[in-house]
C-alpha positions as CSV (number, residue, x, y, z in Angstrom):
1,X,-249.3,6.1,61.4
2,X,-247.0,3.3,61.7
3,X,-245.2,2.1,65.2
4,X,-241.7,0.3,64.1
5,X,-240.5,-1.9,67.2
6,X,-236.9,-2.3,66.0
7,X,-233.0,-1.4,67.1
8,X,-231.5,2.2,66.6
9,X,-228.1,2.9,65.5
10,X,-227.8,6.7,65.4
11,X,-225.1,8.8,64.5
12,X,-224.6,12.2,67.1
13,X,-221.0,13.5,65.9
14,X,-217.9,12.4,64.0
15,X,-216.7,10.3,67.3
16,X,-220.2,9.2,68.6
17,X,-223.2,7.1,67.4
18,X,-225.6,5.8,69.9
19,X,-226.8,2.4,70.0
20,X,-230.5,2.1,71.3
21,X,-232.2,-1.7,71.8
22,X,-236.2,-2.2,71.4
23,X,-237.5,1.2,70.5
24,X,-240.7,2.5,68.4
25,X,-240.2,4.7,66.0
26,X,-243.3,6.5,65.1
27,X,-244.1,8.0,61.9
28,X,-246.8,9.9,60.8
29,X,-247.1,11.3,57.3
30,X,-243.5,12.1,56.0
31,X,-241.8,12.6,59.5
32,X,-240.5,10.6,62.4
33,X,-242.9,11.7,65.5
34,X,-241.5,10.2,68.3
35,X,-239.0,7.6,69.2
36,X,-239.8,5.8,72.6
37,X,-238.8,3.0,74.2
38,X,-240.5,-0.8,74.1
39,X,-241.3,-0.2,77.6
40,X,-243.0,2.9,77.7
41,X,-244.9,2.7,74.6
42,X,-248.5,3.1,74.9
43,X,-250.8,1.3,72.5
44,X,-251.2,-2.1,70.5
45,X,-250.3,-1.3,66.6
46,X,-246.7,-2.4,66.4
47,X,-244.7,-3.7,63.5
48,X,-242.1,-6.4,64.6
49,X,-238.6,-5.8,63.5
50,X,-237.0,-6.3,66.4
51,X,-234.5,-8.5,64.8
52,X,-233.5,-5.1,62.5
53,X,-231.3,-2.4,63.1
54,X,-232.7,0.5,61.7
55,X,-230.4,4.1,60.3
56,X,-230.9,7.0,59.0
57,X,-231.0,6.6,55.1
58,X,-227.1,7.0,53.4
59,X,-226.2,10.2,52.2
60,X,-224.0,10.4,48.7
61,X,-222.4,13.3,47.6
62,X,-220.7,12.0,44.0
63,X,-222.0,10.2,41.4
64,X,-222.6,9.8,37.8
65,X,-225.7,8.3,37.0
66,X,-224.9,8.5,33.4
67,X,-221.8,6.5,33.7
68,X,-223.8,3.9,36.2
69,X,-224.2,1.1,33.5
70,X,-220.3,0.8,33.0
71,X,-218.8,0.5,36.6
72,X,-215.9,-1.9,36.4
73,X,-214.3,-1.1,33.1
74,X,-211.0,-0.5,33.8
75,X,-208.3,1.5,33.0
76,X,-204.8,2.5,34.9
77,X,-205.6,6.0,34.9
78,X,-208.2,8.6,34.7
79,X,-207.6,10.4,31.3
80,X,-207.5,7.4,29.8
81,X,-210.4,5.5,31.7
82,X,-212.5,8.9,30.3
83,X,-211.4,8.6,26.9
84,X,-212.0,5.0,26.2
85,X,-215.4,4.1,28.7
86,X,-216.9,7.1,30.3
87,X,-217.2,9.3,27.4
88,X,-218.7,6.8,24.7
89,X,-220.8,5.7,27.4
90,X,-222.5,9.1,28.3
91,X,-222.7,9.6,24.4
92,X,-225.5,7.4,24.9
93,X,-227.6,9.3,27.2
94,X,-228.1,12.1,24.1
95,X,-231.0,9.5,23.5
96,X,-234.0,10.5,26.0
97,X,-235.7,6.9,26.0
98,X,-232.1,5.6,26.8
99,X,-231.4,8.1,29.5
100,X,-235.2,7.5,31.2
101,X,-234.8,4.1,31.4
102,X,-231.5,4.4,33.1
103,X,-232.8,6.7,35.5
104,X,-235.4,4.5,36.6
105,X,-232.4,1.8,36.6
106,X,-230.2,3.9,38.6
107,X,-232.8,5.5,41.4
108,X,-234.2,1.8,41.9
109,X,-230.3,0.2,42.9
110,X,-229.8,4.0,44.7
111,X,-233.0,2.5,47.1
112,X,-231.7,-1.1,46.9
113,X,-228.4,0.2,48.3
114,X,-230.2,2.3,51.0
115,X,-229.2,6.2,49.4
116,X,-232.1,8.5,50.3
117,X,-230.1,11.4,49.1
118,X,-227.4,11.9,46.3
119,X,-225.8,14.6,44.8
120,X,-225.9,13.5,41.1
121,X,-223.8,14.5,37.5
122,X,-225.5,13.5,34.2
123,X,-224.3,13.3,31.1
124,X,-223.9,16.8,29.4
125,X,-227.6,16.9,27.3
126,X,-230.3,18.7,28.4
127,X,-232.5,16.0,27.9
128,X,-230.3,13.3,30.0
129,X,-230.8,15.8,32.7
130,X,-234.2,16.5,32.2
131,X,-234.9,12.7,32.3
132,X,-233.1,12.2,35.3
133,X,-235.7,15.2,37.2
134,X,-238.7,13.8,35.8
135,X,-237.6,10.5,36.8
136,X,-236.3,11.3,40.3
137,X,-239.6,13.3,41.0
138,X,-241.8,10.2,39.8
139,X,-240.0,8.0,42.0
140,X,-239.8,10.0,45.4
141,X,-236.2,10.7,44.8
142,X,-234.1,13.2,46.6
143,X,-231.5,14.9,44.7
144,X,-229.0,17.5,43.6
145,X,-229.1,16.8,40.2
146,X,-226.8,19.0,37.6
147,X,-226.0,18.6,33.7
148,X,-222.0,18.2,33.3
149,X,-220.6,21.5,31.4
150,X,-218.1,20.9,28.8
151,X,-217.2,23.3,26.3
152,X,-213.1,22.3,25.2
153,X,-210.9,19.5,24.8
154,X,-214.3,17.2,24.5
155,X,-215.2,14.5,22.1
156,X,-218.0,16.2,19.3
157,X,-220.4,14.3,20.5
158,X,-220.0,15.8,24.3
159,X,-219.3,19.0,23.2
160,X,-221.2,22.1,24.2
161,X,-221.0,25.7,23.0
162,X,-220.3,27.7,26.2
163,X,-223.5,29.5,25.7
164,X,-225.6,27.2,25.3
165,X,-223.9,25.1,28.1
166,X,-224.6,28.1,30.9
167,X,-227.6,28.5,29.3
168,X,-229.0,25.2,29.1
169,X,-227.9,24.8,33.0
170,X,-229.4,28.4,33.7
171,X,-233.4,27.1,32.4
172,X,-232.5,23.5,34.4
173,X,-232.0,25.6,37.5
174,X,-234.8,28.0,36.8
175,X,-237.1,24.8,35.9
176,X,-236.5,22.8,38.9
177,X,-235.4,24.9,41.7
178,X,-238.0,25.5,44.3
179,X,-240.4,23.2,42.8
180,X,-240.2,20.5,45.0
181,X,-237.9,21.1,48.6
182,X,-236.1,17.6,48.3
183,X,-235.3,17.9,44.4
184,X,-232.8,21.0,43.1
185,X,-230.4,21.8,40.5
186,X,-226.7,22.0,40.9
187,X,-224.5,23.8,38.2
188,X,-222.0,21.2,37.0
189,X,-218.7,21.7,35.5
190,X,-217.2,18.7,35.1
191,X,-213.6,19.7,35.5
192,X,-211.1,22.3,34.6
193,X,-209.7,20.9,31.4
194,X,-212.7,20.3,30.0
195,X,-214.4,23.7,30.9
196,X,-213.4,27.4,29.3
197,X,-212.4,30.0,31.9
198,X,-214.9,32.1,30.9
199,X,-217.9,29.4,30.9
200,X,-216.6,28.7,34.7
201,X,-216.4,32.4,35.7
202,X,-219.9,32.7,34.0
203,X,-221.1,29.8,35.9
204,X,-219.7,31.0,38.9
205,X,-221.1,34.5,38.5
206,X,-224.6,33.3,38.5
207,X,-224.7,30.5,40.8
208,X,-223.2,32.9,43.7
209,X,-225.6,35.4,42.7
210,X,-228.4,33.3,43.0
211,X,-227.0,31.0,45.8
212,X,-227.1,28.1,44.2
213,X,-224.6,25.2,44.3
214,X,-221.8,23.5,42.1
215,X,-220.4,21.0,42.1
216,X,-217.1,19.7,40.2
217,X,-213.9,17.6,40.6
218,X,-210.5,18.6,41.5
219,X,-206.9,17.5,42.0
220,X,-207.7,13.8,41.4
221,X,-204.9,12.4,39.2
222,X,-201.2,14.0,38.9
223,X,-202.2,13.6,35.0
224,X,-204.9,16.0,35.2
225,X,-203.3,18.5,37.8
226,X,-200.3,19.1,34.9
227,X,-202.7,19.4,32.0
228,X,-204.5,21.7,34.4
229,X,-201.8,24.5,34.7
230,X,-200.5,23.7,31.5
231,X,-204.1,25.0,30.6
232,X,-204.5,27.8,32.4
233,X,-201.1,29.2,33.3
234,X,-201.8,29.1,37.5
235,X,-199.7,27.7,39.8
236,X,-202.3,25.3,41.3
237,X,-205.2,23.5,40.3
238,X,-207.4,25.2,42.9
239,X,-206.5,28.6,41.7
240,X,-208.3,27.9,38.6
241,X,-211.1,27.6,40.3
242,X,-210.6,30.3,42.8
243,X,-210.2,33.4,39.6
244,X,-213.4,31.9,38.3
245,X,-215.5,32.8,40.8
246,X,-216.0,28.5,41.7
247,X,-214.9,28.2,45.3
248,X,-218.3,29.6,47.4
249,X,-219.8,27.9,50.6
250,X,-222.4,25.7,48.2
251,X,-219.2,24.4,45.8
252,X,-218.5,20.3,46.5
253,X,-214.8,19.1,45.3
254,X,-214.8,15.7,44.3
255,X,-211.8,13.9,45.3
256,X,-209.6,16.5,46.4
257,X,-206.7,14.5,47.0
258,X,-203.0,16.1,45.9
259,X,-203.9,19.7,47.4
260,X,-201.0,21.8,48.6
261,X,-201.2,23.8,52.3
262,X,-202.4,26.9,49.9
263,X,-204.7,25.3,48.4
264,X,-206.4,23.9,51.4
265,X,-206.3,27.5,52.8
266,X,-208.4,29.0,49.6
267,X,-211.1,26.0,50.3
268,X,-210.9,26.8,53.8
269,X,-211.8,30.2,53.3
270,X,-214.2,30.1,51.4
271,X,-215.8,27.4,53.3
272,X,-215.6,25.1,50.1
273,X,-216.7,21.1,50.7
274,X,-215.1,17.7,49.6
275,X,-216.6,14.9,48.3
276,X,-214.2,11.8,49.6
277,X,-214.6,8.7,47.0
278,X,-212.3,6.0,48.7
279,X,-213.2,3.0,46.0
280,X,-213.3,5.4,43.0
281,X,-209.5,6.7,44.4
282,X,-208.4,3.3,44.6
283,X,-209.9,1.9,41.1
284,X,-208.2,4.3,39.3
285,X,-204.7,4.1,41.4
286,X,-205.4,8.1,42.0
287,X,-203.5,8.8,45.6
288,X,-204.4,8.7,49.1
289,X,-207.2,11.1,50.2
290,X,-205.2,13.2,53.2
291,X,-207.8,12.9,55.9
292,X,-205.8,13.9,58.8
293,X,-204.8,16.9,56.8
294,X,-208.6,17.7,55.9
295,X,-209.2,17.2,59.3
296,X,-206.9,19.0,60.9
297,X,-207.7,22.7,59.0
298,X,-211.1,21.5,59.8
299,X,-212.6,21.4,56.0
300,X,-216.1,19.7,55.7
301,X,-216.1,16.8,53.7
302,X,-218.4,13.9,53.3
303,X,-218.5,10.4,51.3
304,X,-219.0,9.8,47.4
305,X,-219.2,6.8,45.4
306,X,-218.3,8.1,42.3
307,X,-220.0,5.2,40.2
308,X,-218.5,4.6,37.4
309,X,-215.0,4.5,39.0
310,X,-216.8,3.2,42.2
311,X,-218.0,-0.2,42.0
312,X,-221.0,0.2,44.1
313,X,-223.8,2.3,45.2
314,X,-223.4,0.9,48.5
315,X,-222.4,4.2,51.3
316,X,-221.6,1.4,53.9
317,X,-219.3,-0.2,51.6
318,X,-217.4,3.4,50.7
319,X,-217.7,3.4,54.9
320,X,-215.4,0.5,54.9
321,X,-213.1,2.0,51.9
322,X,-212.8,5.3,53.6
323,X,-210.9,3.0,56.7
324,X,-209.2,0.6,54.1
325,X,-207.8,3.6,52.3
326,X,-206.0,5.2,54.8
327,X,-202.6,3.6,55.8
328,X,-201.9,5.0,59.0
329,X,-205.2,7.2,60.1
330,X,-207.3,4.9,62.0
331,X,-211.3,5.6,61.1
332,X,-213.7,4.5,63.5
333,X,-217.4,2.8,62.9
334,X,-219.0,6.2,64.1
335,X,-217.1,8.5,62.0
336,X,-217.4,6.6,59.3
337,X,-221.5,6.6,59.4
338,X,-221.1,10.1,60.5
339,X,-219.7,10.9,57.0
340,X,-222.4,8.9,55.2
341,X,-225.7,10.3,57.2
342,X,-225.5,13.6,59.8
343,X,-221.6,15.0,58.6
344,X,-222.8,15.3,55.0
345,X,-226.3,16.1,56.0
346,X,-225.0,19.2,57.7
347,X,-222.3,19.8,54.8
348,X,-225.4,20.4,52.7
349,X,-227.0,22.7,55.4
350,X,-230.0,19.7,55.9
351,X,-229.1,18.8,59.3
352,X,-232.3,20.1,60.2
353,X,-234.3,17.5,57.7
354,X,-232.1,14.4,57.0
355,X,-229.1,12.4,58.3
356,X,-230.0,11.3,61.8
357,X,-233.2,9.5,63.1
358,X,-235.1,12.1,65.7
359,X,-238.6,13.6,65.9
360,X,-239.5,16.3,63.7
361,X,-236.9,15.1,60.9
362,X,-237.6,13.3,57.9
363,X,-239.0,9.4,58.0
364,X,-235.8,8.8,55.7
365,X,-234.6,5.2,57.5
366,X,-233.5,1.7,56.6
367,X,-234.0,-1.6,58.2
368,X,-231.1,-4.0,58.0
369,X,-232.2,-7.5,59.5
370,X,-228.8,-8.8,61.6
371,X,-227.5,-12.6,60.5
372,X,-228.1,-15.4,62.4
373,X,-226.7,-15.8,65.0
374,X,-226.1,-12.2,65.6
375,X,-227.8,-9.9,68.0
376,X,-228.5,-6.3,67.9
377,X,-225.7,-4.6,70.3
378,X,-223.6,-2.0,70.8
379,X,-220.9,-3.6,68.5
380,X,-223.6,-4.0,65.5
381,X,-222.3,-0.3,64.0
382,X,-218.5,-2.0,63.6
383,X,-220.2,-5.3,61.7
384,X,-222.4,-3.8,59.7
385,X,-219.8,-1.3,58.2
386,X,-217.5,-4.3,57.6
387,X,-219.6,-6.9,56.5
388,X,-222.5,-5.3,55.2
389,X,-222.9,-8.0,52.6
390,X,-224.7,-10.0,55.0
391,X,-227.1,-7.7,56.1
392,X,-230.0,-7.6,53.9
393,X,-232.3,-4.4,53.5
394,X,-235.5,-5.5,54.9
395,X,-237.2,-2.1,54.0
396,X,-236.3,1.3,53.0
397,X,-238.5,4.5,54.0
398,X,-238.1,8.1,52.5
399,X,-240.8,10.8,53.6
400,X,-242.5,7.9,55.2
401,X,-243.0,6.0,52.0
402,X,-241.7,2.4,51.6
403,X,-239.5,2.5,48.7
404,X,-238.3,-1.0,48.9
């Protein structure tokens, strides 16, 4: 049992988070039992962090851990940022020492930057993937974790045979799904021009059959969306996907930014999520993610940091992006947190579990101690998104463990 003394920040919806001063969280085993205030707590065991705020642990739903060890190369563009860094880079990951040490490299900055959750792409070897479970499970990680698919238009050393791509995927799934309830697979294509038709109507096929999710990018780069159709012959990118069997109710987008009012309305009906990567966007001089028109046909979305693009693992700093990146649609404190801890909670059907600190949910939380000179208040959510630099993690609890 431990009693935290400390200062909530909670998120309740997209326009609300509640601000609570001098409460006790108490957790027992893996789950928060009660949260009551100073004054009407009942007993003498209390840890002192009243100078902390605490949150619900970050939620991120994009990024590469393969690509983790190269964030900042730059290139204008994204065909050519993958040609010249991101591919030679996950070429290294065919070696499983290389990839296991990275993992442990990559889940131990994911805790540093307060991520209890991510929804994860490794490189495209069974063994990278494999590594990256093993890892993950070792460490108390929780995950979507999926192999990237690539069949065509790939360097050799990427390259998959379709077959053995869906079925490399198909023994990952049936390996780790259901063996632990915080640690899955997710079926990974990594994009259209990189994937045959029939390995993503395959892929497709099975993961709606055995309702399981995927996961891939879309409309990023102006680039990609004309190699796209010159490809595959459809009018819009989002088509592709659509005839392969790849837009379901468990299928993330990542990015998701040049989409036409009919492509919105296939995602919409098929209850399709985005993955919203504000830094990655601007990195690679991608477009402008249209929030208001996401928001407006009411499509569930959540934040990414796509790392490599992304520069950081840190979901408050992407908090800060996703209001930097938009030039005229204001985004408030609350919805901002919303979008890294309860929104994508519920996008991935975990609202029950993760993404908000209440009783009966997970003892995911983080402590961030407030600079000096600043107290805990109701205006401590607006700081802390903006200048989250000087707000050190004091501690960092998943399933009631101390990870940091």
């Amino acid at each position: 049992m431990r009693n935290i003394l400390c200062n909530i920040i909670n998120p309740l919806s997209d326009q609300q988070a509640e601000f609570l001063l001098n409460q006790i969280i108490s957790i027992e085993a893996d789950k928060i039992i009660a949260i009551t205030p100073r004054k009407d707590f009942v007993g003498n065991e209390l840890e002192d962090y009243s100078h902390c705020l605490a949150l619900p642990g970050f939620i991120d739903l994009h990024v590469h851990l393969s690509q983790y060890r190269m964030r900042g190369k730059f290139e204008p563009a994204l065909l050519p940022w993958l040609e010249k860094h991101v591919f030679p880079e996950e070429a290294r990951s065919a070696d499983m020492s290389y990839a296991t040490e990275l993992a442990r490299m990559f889940y131990k900055a994911l805790y540093q930057a307060g991520t209890t959750f991510a929804v994860i792409y490794t490189a495209p070897f069974e063994s990278a993937c494999e590594a990256a479970f093993r890892v993950a499970a070792e460490m108390g990680v929780k995950a979507l974790i999926g192999m990237t698919m690539m069949d065509m238009n790939t360097p050799v050393a990427l390259l998959q045979d379709s077959q053995q791509s869906l079925g490399t995927s198909i023994g990952l799934f049936e390996r780790w799904h259901g063996q632990k309830p915080d640690l899955d697979y997710i079926f990974t294509p990594r994009f259209a021009p990189t994937c045959s038709f029939e390995l993503m109507q395959r892929t497709g096929d099975y993961a709606t059959r055995h309702k399981a999710w995927i996961q891939t990018h879309l409309s990023e780069n102006t680039s990609e969306i004309a190699w796209v159709k010159e490809l595959f012959g459809f009018e819009s990118y989002t088509e592709v996907y659509a005839e392969a069997g790849l837009l379901t109710e468990r299928s993330l987008f990542g990015h998701a930014i040049h989409l036409n009012d009919r492509e919105l309305g296939l995602l919409k009906a098929a209850d399709a999520k985005i993955a919203h990567c504000p830094d990655s966007n601007f990195f690679l001089k991608s477009g402008e993610f249209s929030l208001s028109r996401i928001e407006e046909i009411g499509l569930e979305y959540g934040l990414g940091s796509d790392v490599g693009a992304g520069t950081t693992l840190s979901m408050l700093y992407h908090a800060k992006q996703m209001n930097y990146r938009q030039g005229l649609f204001p985004v408030s404190p609350a919805k901002a947190l919303y979008h890294i801890t309860l929104g994508s909670a519920k996008l991935l059907g975990m609202e029950n579990q993760i993404g908000s600190l209440q009783p009966g949910k997970a003892a995911d939380l983080l402590l961030f101690s407030t600079p000096p000179g600043f107290d805990p208040g109701p205006d401590s959510l607006s700081q802390l998104i903006f200048f989250a630099s000087e707000f050190p993690v004091e501690e960092v609890i998943v399933n009631g463990k101390s990870r940091l």
